[in-house]
C-alpha positions in Angstrom: -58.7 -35.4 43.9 -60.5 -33.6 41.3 -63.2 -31.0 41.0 -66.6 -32.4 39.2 -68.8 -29.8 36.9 -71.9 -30.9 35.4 -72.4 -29.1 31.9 -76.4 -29.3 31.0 -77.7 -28.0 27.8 -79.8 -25.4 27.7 -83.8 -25.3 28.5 -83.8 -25.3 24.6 -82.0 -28.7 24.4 -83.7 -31.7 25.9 -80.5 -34.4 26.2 -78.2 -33.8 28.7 -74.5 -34.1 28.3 -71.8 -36.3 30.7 -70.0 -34.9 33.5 -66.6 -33.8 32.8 -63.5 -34.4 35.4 -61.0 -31.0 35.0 -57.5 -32.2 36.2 -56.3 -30.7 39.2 -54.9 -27.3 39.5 -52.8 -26.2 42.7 -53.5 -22.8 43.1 -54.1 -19.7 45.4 -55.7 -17.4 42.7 -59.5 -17.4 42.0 -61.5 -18.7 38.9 -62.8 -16.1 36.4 -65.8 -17.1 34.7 -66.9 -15.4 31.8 -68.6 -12.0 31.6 -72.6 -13.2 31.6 -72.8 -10.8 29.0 -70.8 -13.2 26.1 -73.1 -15.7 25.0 -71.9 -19.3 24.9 -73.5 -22.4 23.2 -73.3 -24.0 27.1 -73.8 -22.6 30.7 -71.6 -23.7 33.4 -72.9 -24.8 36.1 -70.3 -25.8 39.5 -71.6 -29.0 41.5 -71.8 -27.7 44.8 -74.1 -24.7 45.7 -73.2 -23.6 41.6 -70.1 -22.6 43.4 -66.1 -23.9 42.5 -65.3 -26.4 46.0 -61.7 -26.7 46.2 -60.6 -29.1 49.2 -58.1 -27.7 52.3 -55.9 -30.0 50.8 -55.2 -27.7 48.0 -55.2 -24.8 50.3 -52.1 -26.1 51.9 -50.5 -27.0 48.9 -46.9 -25.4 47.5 -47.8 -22.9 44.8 -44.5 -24.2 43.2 -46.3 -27.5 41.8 -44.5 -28.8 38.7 -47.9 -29.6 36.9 -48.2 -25.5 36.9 -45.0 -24.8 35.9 -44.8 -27.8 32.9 -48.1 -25.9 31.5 -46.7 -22.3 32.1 -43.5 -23.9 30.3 -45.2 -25.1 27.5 -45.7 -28.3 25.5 -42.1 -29.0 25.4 -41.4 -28.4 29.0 -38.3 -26.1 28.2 -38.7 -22.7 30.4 -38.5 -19.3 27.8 -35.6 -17.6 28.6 -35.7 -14.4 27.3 -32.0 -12.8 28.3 -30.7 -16.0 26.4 -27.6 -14.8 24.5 -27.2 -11.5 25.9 -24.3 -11.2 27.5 -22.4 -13.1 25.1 -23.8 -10.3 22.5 -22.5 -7.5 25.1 -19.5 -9.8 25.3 -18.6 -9.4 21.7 -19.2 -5.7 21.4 -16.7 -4.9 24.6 -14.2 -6.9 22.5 -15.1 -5.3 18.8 -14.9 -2.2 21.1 -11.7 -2.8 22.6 -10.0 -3.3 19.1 -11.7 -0.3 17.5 -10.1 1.5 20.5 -6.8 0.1 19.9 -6.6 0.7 16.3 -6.9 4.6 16.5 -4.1 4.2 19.5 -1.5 2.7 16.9 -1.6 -0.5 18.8 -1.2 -3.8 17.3 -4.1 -6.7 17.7 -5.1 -9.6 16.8 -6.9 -9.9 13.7 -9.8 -12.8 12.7 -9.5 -14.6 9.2 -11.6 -12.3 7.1 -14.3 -13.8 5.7 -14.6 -14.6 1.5 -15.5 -11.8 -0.1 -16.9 -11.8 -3.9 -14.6 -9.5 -6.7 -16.7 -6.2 -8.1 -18.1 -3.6 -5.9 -16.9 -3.5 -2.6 -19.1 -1.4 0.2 -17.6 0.9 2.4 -17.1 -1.1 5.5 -15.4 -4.2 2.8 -13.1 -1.8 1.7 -11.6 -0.4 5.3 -11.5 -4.4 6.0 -9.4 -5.3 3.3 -7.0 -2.2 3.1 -6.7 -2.5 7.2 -5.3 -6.2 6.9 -2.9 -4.8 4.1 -1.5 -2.1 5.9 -1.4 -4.2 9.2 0.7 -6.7 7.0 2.7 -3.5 5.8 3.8 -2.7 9.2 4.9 -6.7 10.1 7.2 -6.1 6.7 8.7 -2.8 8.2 9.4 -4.8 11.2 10.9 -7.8 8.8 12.9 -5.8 6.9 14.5 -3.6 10.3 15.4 -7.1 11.4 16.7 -8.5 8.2 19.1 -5.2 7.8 20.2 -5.5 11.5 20.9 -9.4 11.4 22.1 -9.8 8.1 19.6 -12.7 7.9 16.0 -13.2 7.2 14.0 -13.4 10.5 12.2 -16.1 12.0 8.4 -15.9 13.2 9.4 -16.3 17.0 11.8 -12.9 16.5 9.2 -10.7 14.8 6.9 -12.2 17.2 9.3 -10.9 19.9 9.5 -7.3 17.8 6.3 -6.8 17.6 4.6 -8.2 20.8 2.3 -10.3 19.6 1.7 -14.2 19.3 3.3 -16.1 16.4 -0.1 -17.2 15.7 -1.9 -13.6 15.5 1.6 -12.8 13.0 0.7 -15.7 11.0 -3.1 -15.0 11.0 -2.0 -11.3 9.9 0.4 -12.1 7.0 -2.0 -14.8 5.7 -5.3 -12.0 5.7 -2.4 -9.5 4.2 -1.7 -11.8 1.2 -5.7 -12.5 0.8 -6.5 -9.0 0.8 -3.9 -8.1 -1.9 -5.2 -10.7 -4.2 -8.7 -9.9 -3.6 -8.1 -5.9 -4.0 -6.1 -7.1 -7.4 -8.5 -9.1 -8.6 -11.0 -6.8 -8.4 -9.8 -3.8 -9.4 -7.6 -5.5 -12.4 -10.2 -3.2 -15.1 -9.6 -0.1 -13.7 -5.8 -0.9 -14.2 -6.1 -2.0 -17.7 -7.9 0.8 -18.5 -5.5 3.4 -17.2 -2.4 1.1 -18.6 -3.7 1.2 -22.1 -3.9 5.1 -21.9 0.3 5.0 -22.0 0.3 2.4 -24.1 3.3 2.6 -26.7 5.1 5.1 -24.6 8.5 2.8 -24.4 7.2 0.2 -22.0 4.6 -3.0 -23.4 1.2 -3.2 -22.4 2.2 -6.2 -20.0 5.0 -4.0 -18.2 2.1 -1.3 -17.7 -0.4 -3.0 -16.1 2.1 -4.8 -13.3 3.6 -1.3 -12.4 -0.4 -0.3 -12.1 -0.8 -3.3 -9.8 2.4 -2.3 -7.8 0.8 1.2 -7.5 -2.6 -0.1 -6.4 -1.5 -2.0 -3.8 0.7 1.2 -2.1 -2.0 3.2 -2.6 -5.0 0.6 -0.7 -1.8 0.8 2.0 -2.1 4.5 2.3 -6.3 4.3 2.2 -7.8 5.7 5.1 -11.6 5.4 4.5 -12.2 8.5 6.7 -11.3 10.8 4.4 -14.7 10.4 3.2 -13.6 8.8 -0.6 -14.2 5.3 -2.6 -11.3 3.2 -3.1 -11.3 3.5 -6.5 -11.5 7.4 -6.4 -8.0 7.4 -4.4 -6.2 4.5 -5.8 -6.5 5.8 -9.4 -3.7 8.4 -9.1 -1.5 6.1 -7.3 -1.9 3.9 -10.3 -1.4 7.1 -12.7 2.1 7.8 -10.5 3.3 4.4 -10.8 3.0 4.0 -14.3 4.8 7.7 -14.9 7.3 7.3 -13.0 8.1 3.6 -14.7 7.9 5.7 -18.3 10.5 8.1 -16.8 12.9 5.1 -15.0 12.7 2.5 -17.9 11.5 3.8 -21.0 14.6 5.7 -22.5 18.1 4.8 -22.4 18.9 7.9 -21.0 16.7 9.1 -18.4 15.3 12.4 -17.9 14.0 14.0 -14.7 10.1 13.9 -14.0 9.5 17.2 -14.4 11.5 17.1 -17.7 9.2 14.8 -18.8 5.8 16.6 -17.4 7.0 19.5 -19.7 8.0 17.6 -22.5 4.4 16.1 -22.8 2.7 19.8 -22.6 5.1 20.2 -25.4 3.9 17.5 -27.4 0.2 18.3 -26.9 0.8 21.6 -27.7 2.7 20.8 -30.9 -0.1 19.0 -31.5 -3.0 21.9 -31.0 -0.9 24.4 -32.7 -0.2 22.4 -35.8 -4.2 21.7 -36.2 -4.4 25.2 -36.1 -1.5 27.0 -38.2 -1.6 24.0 -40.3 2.2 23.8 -40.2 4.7 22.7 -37.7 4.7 25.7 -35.2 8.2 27.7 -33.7 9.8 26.9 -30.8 8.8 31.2 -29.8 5.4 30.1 -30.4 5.4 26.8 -28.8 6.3 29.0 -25.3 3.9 31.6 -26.2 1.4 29.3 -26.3 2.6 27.4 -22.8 3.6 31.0 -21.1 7.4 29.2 -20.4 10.4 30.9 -21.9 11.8 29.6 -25.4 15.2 28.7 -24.2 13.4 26.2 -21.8 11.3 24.7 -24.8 14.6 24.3 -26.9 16.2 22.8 -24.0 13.8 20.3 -23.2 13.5 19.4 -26.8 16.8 19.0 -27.7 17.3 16.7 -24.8 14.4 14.6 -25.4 15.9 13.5 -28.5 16.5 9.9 -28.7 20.0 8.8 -29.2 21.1 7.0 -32.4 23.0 3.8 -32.5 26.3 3.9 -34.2 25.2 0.4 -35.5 22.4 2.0 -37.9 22.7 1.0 -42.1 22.9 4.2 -43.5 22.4 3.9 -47.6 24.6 5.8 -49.6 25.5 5.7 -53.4 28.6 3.5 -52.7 25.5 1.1 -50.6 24.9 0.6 -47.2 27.2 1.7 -44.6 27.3 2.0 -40.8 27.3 5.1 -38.9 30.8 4.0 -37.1 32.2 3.7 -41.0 31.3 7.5 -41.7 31.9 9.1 -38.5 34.8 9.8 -37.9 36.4 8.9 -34.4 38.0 11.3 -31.7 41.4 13.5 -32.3 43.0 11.2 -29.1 43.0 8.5 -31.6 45.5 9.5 -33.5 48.8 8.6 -33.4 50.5 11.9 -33.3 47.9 12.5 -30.2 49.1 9.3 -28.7 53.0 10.1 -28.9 52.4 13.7 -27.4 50.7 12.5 -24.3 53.2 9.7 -23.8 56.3 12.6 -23.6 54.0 15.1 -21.5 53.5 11.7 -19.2 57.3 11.1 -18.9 58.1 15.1 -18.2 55.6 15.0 -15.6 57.5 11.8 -14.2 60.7 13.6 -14.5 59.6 17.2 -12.4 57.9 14.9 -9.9 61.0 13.5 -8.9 62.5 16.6 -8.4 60.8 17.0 -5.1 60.5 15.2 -1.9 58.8 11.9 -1.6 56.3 13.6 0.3 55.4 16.2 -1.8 55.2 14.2 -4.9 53.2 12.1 -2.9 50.8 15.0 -2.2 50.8 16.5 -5.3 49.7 13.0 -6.8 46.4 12.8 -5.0 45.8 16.6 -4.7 45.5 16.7 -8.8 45.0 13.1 -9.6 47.9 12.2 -11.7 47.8 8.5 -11.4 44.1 8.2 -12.7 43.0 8.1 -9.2 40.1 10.9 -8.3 41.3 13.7 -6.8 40.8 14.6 -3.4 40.8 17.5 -1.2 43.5 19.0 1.5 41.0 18.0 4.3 41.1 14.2 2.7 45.0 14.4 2.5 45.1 15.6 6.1 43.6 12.7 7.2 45.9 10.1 5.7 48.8 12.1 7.0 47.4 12.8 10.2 47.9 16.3 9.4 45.6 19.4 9.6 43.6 21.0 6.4 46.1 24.3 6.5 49.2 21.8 6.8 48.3 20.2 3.4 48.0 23.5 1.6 51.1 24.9 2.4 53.1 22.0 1.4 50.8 21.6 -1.8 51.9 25.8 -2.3 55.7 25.1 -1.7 55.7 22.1 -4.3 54.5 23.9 -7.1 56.7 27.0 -6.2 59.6 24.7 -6.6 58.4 23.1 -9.9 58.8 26.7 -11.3 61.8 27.7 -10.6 63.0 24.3 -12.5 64.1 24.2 -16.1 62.3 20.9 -16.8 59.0 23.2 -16.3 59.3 25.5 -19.3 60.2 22.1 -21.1 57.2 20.7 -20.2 54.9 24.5 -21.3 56.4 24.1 -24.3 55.5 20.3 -25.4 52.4 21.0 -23.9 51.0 24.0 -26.2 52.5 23.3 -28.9 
């Protein structure tokens, strides 16, 4: 059934238009016509009495018609849902929650593949991500390498997976983002390496040398980052790389190596030799060298005489005669003369003689108390132990040995081949 409306034209317009059939509408709300005020090109004008007629059919009808609700719908007949993807949204943050909670707890979880990040500058919440999965991998090593030291062996993924309470899947997920992240933070922050590297440059290690030890350094300190502290990356990793690079000068760079703070002190030294010299225009004192550092001048004289490289005995040295090698002009050590030789050959055979003037025992003693084997010598509580005596035991016999060496003739043999 449908509603007719005839629409006529105005008094102004002589045709007349058709009638028009509306479609039917199954509803229980009234029709709202236009405010009479608003003009319109064409009146309306209802069949019946200028009134809307709507059969008693379409009284009784459902409200719930499907017509209605396909044109509330829309075109496409899909009904809006506005709460669509809202609790998965809530769902995410409990879990991003959740892990943000267990992180500050110490508490291991489970981390996502990170997603690729471009080299240069990093912003702040790139730079917890990436030193996060590094020191998450740091503490799967710690684990590693407690299992490798108890086991003897290098462990498999199901026993760390077993340490550690987690999946072998999460463990495999972390070591993988731990590798990424180291090659990304490398990568990235290779310049500011370089550029602290070549400052040490020439220094007893190559350029080469420098700038892996910086590396190594870079990645302990973006293990140690904690982005709470309020600082860039950069601004914290840079004296990790300055320590790592020292403290390979110190290890590798000399033949003998000197202590840290040695070295600290011998490079005020230097740069102080250098000032003064610009100034005086000479090569300043060791007195004013410490003046000028406020240290005492038998600490600059120590420090600089130990900082002195040590010469090969290999080096040409040219003389008038020609060239000639240190070991040619020095001259060797007294024990190398024969005279030397013979003299500790009859002490060694007089010392053979008193020992066996005493018990077996006490010679026994005596040899390990003093060493007289070439073995290191070791103390009464060490003897004790290998006789299953006490400390006190140990020292009287070693006292009543040496009171009966004395009273022997072969003694004042032995004092006299031995000073003279």
């Amino acid at each position: 059934m449908a509603i007719a409306t005839s629409l006529q034209s105005s008094p102004n317009c002589s045709p007349t238009l058709p009638t028009i059939s509306l479609p039917l509408l199954k509803t229980h709300q009234p029709l709202y016509l236009p405010h009479p005020s608003i003009p319109f090109k064409f009146d309306l004008n209802l069949v019946s009495n200028d009134a809307l007629t709507i059969s008693p059919t379409l009284e009784a009808a459902s409200p719930a018609s499907p017509a209605l609700e396909a044109a509330m719908a829309g075109e496409n007949g899909v009904k809006r849902n506005w709460t669509f993807g809202l609790e998965e949204r809530r769902r995410r943050r409990r879990k991003r929650r959740k892990e943000l909670e267990g992180r500050e707890i110490g508490e291991v979880v489970e981390v996502p593949l990170i997603l690729s990040v471009k080299p240069g500058r990093f912003t702040r919440k790139q730079e917890a991500e990436l030193c996060m999965c590094i020191q998450e991998g740091a503490r799967i090593e710690v684990v590693r390498r407690r299992i490798a030291e108890a086991c003897m062996h290098e462990p498999s993924l199901k026993q760390l997976a077993s340490a550690t309470g987690m999946s072998m899947r999460s463990i495999d997920i972390i070591l993988s983002n731990a590798r990424k992240s180291q090659e990304i933070i490398n990568h990235a922050y290779r310049g500011l390496v370089s550029s602290i590297a070549i400052c040490y440059e020439g220094k007893g290690l190559s350029l080469q040398d420098l700038i892996q030890v910086g590396s190594m350094g870079l990645l302990r300190g973006a293990a140690k980052y904690d982005p709470k502290r309020g600082c860039k990356l950069s601004t914290y990793v840079y004296w990790w790389i300055r320590q790592a690079i020292t403290r390979a000068l110190a290890n590798h760079s000399r033949v003998i190596r000197l202590p840290e703070n040695v070295l600290s002190m011998l490079a005020k030294i230097t740069e102080a030799k250098n000032i003064l010299s610009n100034r005086l225009q000479r090569s300043p004192t060791h007195d004013e060298i410490a003046e000028f550092l406020d240290v005492q001048v038998s600490t600059v004289r120590r420090i600089i005489e130990r900082s002195t490289p040590p010469i090969s005995l290999d080096q040409v040295v040219v003389t008038e005669d020609g060239s000639l090698k240190l070991q040619d002009i020095i001259s060797g050590p007294d024990e190398w003369n024969p005279e030397t030789i013979f003299k500790k050959q009859l002490i060694k055979q007089e010392v053979e003689k008193l020992l066996n003037t005493l018990s077996e025992r006490e010679s026994y003693i005596l040899r390990l108390r003093y060493g007289l084997d070439g073995i290191t010598p070791k103390s009464c509580e060490e003897i004790g132990r290998m006789f299953n005596l006490s400390r006190e035991r140990i020292r009287q016999i070693n006292g009543s040995a040496l009171t009966k060496l004395r009273q022997t003739s072969i003694a004042d043999d032995l004092k006299l081949l031995y000073f003279s």
